[in-house]
N, C-alpha and C positions, 0 to 999 in steps of 0.2 A: 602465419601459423595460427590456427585454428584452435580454441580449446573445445573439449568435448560438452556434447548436447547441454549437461547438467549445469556446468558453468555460466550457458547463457546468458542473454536480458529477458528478467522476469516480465509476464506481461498484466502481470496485477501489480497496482498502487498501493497495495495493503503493505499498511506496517511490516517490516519484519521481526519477527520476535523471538527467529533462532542464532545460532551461531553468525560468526562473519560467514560472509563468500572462501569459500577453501580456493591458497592461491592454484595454479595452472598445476597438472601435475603432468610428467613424462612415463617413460620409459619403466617401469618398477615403482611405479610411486613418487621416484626421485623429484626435483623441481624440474619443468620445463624450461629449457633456453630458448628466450625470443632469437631466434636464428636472424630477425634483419635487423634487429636495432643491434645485435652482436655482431654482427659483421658490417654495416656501416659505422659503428663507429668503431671496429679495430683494425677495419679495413685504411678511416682517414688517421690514425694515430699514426698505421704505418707505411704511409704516403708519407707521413711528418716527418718518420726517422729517418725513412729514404732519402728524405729530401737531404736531412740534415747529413749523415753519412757524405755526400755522394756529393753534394754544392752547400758547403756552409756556410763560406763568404755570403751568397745567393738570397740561401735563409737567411743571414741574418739582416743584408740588404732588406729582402721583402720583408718583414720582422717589423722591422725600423720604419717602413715609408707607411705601413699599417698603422701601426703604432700612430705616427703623426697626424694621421685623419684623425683616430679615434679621439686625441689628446685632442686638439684643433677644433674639432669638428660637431662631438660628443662627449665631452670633457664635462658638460653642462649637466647630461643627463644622469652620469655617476655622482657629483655636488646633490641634483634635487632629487635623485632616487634615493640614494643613503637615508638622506633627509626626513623626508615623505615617510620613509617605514617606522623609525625614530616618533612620528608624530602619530603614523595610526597602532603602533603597539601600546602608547600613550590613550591616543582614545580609546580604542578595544579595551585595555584594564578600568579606567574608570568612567567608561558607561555603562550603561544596564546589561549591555553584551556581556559584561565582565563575570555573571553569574551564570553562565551558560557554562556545566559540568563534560571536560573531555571524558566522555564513556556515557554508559547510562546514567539516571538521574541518581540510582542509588547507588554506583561506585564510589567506590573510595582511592585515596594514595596508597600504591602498593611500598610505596619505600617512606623511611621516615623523614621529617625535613631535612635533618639534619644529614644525614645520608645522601639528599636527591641534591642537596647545596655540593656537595663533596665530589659527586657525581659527574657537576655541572663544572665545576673546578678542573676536575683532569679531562673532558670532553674539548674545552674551549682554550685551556694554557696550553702551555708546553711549551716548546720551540721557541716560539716565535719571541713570549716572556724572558726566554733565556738570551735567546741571541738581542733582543731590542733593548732589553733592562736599562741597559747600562749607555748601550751604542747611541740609541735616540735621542737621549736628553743632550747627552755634551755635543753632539754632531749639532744641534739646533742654537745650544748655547752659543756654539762659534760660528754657523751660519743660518743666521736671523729668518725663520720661515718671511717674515713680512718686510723683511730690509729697514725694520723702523726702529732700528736699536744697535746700539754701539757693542760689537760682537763679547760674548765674554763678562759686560753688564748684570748689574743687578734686572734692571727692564729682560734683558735676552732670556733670562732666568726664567722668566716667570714665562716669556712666552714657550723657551722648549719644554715648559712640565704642560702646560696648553696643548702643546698640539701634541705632546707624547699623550697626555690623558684623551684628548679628542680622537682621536685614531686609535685607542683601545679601550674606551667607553661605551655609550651609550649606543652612538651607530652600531659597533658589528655586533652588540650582541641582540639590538633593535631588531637586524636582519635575521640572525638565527632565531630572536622569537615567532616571527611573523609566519618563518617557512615550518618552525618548529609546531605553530599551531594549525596550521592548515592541516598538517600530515598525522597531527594528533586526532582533531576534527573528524577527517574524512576516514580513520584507520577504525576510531574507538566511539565516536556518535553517529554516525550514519556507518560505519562499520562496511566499506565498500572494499573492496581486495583489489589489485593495481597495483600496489604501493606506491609512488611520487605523483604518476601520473591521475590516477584516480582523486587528488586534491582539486583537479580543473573539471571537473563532472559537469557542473552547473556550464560550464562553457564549451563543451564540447560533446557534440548529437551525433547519433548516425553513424557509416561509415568513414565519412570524413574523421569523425570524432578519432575514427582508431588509428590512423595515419599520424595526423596531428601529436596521440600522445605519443608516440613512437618518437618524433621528433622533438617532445619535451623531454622525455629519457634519454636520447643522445647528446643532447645540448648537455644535461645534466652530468652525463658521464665524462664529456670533454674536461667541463669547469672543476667536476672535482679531482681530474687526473693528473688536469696543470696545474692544479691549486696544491695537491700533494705533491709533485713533482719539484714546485718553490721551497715548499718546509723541508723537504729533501737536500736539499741543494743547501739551504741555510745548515740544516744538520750537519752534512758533512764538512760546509767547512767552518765551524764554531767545531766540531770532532778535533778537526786539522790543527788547529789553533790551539786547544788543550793539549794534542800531541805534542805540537811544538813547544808549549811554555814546559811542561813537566819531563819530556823524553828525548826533546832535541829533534824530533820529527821535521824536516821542510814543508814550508808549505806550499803547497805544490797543485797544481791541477789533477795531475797522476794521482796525486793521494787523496783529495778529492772523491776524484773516479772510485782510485779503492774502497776507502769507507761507504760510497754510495752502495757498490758492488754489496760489501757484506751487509749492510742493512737492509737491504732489497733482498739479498737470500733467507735474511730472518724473520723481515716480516712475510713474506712468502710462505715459507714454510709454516710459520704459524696462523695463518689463515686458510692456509690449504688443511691443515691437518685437525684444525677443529679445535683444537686444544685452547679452550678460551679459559680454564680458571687459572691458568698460572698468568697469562697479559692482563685479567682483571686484578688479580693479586699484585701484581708487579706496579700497573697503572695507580691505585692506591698506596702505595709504597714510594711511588716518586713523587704523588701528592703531598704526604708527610714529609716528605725527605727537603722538598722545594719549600715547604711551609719551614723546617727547621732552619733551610737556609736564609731563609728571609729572617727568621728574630738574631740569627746568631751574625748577619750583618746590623741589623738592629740595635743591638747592645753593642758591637765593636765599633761600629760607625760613631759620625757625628749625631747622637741620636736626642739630643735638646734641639739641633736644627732639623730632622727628622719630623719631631715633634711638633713643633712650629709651620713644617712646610705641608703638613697632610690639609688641617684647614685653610690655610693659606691657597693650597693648587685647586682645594675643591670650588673653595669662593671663586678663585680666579678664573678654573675652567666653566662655570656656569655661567658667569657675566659675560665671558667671550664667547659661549657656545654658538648662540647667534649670526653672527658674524664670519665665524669657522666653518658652521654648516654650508653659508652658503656664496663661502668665496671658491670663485672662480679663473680661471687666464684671463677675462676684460683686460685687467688693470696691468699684467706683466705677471711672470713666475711661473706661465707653463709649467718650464721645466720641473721646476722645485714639485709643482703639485703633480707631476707623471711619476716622480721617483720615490712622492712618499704618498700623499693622498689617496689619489688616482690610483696607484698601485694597492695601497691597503684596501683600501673600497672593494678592488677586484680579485683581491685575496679571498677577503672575507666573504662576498660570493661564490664564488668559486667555492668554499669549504659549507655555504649554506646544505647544500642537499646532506653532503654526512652528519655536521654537529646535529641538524633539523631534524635527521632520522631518528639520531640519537637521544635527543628532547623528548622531540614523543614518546620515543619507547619508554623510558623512566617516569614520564608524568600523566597516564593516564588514572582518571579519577580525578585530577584538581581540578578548579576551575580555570577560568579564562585568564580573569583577575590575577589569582595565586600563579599561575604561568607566567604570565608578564613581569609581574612584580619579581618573580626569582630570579628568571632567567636575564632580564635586562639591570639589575639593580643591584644585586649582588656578587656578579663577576664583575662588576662594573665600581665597585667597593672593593675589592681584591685587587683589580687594577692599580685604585688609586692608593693605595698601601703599597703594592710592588714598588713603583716607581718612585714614591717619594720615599724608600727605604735605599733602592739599588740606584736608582735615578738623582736622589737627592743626594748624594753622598760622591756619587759621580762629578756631580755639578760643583759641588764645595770642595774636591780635590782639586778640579781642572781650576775655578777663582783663586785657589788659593795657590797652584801653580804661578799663575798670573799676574798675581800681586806681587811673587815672589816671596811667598811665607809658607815653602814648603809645596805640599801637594805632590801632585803629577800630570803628565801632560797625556791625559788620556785620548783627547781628540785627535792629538799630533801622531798616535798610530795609524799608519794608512792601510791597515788589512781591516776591515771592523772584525771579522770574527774572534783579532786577539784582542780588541780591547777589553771583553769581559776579565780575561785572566791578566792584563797590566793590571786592572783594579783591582781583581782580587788580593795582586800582588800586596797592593798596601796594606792589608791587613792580617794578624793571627795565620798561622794553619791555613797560608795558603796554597802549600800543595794538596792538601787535603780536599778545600775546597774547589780547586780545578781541578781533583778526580773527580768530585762529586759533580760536577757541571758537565763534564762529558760524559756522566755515566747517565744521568738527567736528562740529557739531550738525545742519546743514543734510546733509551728506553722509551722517553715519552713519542719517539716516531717510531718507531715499531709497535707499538700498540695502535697508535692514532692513526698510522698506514694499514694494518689489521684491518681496522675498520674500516676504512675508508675504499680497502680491495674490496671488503664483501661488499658494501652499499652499493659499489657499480657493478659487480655480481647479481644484485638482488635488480639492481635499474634495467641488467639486461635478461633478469630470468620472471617476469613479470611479480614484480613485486615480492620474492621468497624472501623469507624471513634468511632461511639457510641455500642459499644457489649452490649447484655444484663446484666442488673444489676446484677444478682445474677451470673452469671460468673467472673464479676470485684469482687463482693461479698465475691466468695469463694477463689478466689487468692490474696487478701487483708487478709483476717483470714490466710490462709496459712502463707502467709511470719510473720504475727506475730507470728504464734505456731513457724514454724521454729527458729526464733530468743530467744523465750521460752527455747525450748526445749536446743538448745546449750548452754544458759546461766545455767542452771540447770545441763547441761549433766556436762558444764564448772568447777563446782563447787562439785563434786562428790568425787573428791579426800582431800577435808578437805582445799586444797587453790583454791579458786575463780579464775578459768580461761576462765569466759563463753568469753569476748571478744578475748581473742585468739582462741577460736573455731572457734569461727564465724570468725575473720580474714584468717583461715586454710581453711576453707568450701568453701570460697571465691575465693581464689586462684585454689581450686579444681575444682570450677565447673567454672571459667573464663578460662581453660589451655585449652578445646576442641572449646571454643566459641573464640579464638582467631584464631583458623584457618578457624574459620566461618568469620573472620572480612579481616581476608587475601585474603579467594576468593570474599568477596565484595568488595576490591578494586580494583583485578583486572577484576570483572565485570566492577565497573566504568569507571575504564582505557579505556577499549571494547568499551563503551557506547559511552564517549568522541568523541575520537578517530575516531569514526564512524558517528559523528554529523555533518549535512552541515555545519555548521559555519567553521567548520576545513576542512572537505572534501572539498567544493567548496567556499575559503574562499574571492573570489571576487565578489561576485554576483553584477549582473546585476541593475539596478535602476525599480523599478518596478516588481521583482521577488520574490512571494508572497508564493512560495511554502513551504509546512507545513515542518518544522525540525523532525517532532514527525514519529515513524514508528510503527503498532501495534506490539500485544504480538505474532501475527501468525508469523510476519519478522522475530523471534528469536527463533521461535517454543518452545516459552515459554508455560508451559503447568503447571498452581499451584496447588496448594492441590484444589480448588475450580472449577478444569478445569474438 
């Protein structure tokens, strides 16, 4: 599909010094829908459901035997990809690049810090914080990520707040800066229209170029579908689990399925219908609400070992970072590292294209520098608070279980969705608090599904800020059959595996979207690299010239061209 004559590739190198490129437009103005990257990729989505539907066993056989290449095979390259982004989000803040302004040179931040930190808070938590809080540290406590500690252990202690912190540190939100800056980059300093795909410009000429990014927009749209389709699947059943502890609800795969059902009609509805200030209202409200929860376990927990353990896990996880980053199966623990590492890794890409969209959108105007520094070092400080609040306090009821001085045996729940509310159990107002965690859970994915419909709305309507509804429409239902369908396929052998499906699917469809995330960086690099701020980094007093070069300087050429 073609856009009209004016949208072209400019054939002059001149500066440009008006607006952005306006994206694609259709029918009345409306946004245009790339018709082949929309239908290749809803076309293989639903090949998937079919499949699943129709031979589950089948799926989840072929799932499985995937999965074991990629684990086996490529295990390595998710270890030094993570890695590698971690150390150039590192260098990109403090070298000279770091002063390179996203927007022109004399924009500024449209939000205030304090606002864009808060921002970046309900963009990146949610879910996931709620359902792992608690589950990850005692699951580690009792089964020693590295087998080199007596399960239960002071030593075991220290390594499950390690790799709870390592796995929600400094990697994922490394990756969401990196994608996050490219997309700020290419949107707000060189101001080229595309949306995701137009971050690879410097790599991509010609018609070739416009194939290619089609294919990095569907990749895109895969990863964030199954990445949404995971938090889904954790929602409903940490839902389940609160049903159960406070209404006597079963927990069930059926009910599952339900809750998925109505969360999926409501974030639907509210992304088809536009109605964004009451999800932005609602999204800052569970931000408060989860902030309240965390001091008011704070103060009822063990909060002098609390105290003690925040510096303690920070010293501890940085001495082992090292180490953590770049262990691998060599030595033994496949398993271990598919079901938590390996898996997080592929989460957390898989989510890069929405939180990334979402980064940029909020921080144009800062610098390189200020980008990095927030976005990786301050949810990343939030982390380390979560856990040794909800984490720490988990950990000293399971020891104290153990010793036999009270406690509970939080690990020895075999559903993890209920172990958040056995813990709650032991403390104050805890039915209060497990309505508030299901209400927490249910809210924070409907917003964060919201967005995550339009973003593959926008990947398949060349870049619209607002695509049409019933495209955000039909890619919102999607990711809930998908999550359906695995929970069901999951369950087909007589034991309930839907969430390791869905963790497997994940991993599958993040392994080709990570080499999609490898040559955006070294687009960005390109980008950089080639910006007057670096090229001619003394300028003149008085020297007004534009930093931005069009899409023709790169013989950028998108699906839209």
């Amino acid at each position: 599909m073609s856009a009209p004559p004016e949208h072209g590739p400019r054939t002059s190198s001149a500066p440009r010094t008006g607006p952005p490129a306006a994206p694609v437009q259709g029918h009345r103005g409306r946004p245009a829908v790339d018709v082949r990257t929309f239908a290749v990729a809803a076309g293989a989505v639903a090949l998937f459901l079919l499949a699943g539907v129709l031979a589950p066993r089948r799926l989840l056989a072929g799932t499985s035997a995937v999965l074991d290449v990629v684990v086996a095979d490529f295990g390595w390259a998710f270890v030094l990809g993570a890695t590698a982004f971690v150390v150039l989000a590192l260098v990109l803040a403090c070298s000279r690049l770091g002063r390179i302004r996203l927007g022109r040179d004399e924009d500024r931040p449209e939000h205030s810090r304090a606002a864009w930190i808060a921002m970046m808070f309900s963009a990146g938590m949610g879910i996931g914080l709620m359902f792992y809080g608690v589950t990850e540290p005692v699951t580690h406590l009792m089964t020693v990520p590295q087998g080199d500690a007596e399960p239960g252990s002071q030593a075991a202690a220290r390594e499950a707040m390690n790799y709870s912190l390592f796995h929600w540190g400094l990697h994922p939100w490394a990756l969401y800066a990196v994608v996050g800056l490219a997309l700020a980059y290419s949107s707000y300093r060189k101001e080229r229209a595309g949306g995701f795909s137009a971050a690879f410009a410097p790599l991509l000429r010609g018609r070739r170029g416009r194939g290619a990014a089609r294919a990095i927009d569907v990749f895109a749209i895969f990863a964030t579908l199954f990445g949404s389709a995971v938090s889904l699947g954790l929602g409903a059943a940490q839902v389940n689990g609160g049903l159960t502890e406070v209404f006597g609800v079963p927990g069930s795969t059926g009910v599952k399925v339900a809750v998925i059902a109505v969360l999926t009609v409501c974030f639907v509805v509210s992304a088809a219908s536009g109605v964004e200030r009451g999800i932005k209202w609602l999204s800052s409200t569970t931000t408060v609400l989860a902030l309240a929860l965390l001091l008011f376990l704070f103060v009822v927990g063990p909060t002098v070992f609390v105290l003690n353990l925040v510096p303690a896990s920070a010293g501890s996880y940085l001495t082992a970072l090292p180490a953590m980053s770049l262990r691998t199966g060599a030595f033994g623990g496949s398993e271990w590292l598919s079901g938590w590492t390996l898996f997080y890794w592929a989460w957390w890409v898989s989510w890069t294209p929405f939180v990334g969209a979402f980064l940029a959108k909020i921080s144009r105007g800062r610098t390189v520098r200020e980008f990095v520094v927030g976005v990786v070092l301050v949810p990343t400080a939030v982390s380390l608070l979560w856990f040794c609040v909800l984490g720490g306090a988990a950990i000293d009821l399971q020891r104290r279980f153990l010793e036999g001085r009270g406690g509970a045996d939080i690990a020895g729940i075999a559903d993890q969705e209920s172990q958040m509310f056995a813990f709650l159990a032991q403390f104050p107002w805890a039915g209060v608090t497990s309505v508030l965690v299901v209400v927490l859970v249910a809210v924070f994915f409907v917003s964060g599904a919201d967005a995550s419909s339009i973003v593959m709305g926008s990947l398949s309507s060349y870049g619209a800020d607002e695509p049409r509804r019933w495209v955000t429409a039909v890619w919102g239902t999607l990711t809930g059959l998908v999550a359906i369908v695995l929970l069901l396929a999951g369950g087909t052998g007589g034991e309930s595996r839907g969430l390791d499906a869905l963790q497997n699917v994940t991993i599958i469809a993040a392994a080709p979207f990570l080499v999609v995330m490898a040559l955006m960086a070294v687009a960005l690099v390109k980008d950089l690299l080639a910006d007057p701020q670096v090229t001619t980094p003394r300028r003149r007093a008085g020297d007004r010239r534009d930093p931005r070069v069009t899409a023709a300087d790169t013989g950028w050429r998108g699906p839209g061209s």
